[in-house]
C-alpha positions as CSV (number, residue, x, y, z in Angstrom):
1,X,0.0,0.0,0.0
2,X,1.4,3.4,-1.1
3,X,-0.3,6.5,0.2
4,X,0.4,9.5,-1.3
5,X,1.3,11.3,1.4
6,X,4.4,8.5,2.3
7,X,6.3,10.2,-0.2
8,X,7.8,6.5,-0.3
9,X,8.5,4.0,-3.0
10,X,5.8,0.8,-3.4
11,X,7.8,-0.8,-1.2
12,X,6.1,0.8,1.9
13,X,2.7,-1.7,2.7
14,X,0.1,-2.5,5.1
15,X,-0.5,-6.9,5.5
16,X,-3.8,-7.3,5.8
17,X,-4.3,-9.3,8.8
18,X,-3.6,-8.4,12.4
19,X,-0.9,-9.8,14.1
20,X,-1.7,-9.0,17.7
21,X,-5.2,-8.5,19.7
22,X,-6.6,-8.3,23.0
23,X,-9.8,-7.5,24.7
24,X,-9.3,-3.4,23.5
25,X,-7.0,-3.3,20.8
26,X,-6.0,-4.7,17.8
27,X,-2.5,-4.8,16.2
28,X,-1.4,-4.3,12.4
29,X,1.7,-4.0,10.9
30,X,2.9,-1.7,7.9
31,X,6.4,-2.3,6.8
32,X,7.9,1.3,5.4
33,X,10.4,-0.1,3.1
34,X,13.7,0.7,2.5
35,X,14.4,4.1,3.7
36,X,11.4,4.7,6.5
37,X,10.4,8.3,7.3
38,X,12.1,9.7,11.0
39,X,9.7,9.6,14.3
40,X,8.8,13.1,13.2
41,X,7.6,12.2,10.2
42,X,5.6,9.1,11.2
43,X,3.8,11.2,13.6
44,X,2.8,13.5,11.3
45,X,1.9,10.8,8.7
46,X,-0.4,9.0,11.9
47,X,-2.1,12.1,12.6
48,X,-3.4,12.8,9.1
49,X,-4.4,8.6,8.6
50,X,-6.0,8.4,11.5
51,X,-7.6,11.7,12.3
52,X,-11.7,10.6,13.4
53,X,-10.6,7.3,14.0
54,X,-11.4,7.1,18.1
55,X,-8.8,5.1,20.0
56,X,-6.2,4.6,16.8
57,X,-2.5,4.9,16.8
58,X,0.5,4.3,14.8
59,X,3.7,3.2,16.6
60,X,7.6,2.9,15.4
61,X,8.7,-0.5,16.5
62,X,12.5,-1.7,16.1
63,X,13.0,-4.9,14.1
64,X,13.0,-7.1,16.7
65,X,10.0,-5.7,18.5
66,X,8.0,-6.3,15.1
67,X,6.5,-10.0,13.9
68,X,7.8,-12.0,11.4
69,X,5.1,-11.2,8.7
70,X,5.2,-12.6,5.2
């Protein structure tokens, strides 16, 4: 998945199953590709994406915090 306001190459995608839940939340990943945007940036992106959506965030996880996804 490639939104236009990544400003990142097709290689920046959303699977499209979760990979984590519990009784309140549940957990996808995105993998943004080769050269990710910064914290700032990600913030920034998460705030436009999920402005209305009640309860929503968007995290940075290192590599090894993130699942295995294929």
């Amino acid at each position: 998945m490639q939104h236009p306001s990544w400003g990142h190459g097709p290689d920046a995608h959303a699977w499209p199953r979760p990979f984590g839940a519990d009784a309140s939340h549940i957990q996808y990943a995105i993998g943004l590709g080769r050269t990710p945007p910064d914290e700032a940036r990600l913030v920034e992106i998460g705030a436009r994406l999920l402005r209305g959506i009640p309860e929503a965030g968007l995290r940075r996880t290192g590599r090894g915090a993130a699942p295995e996804l294929r």
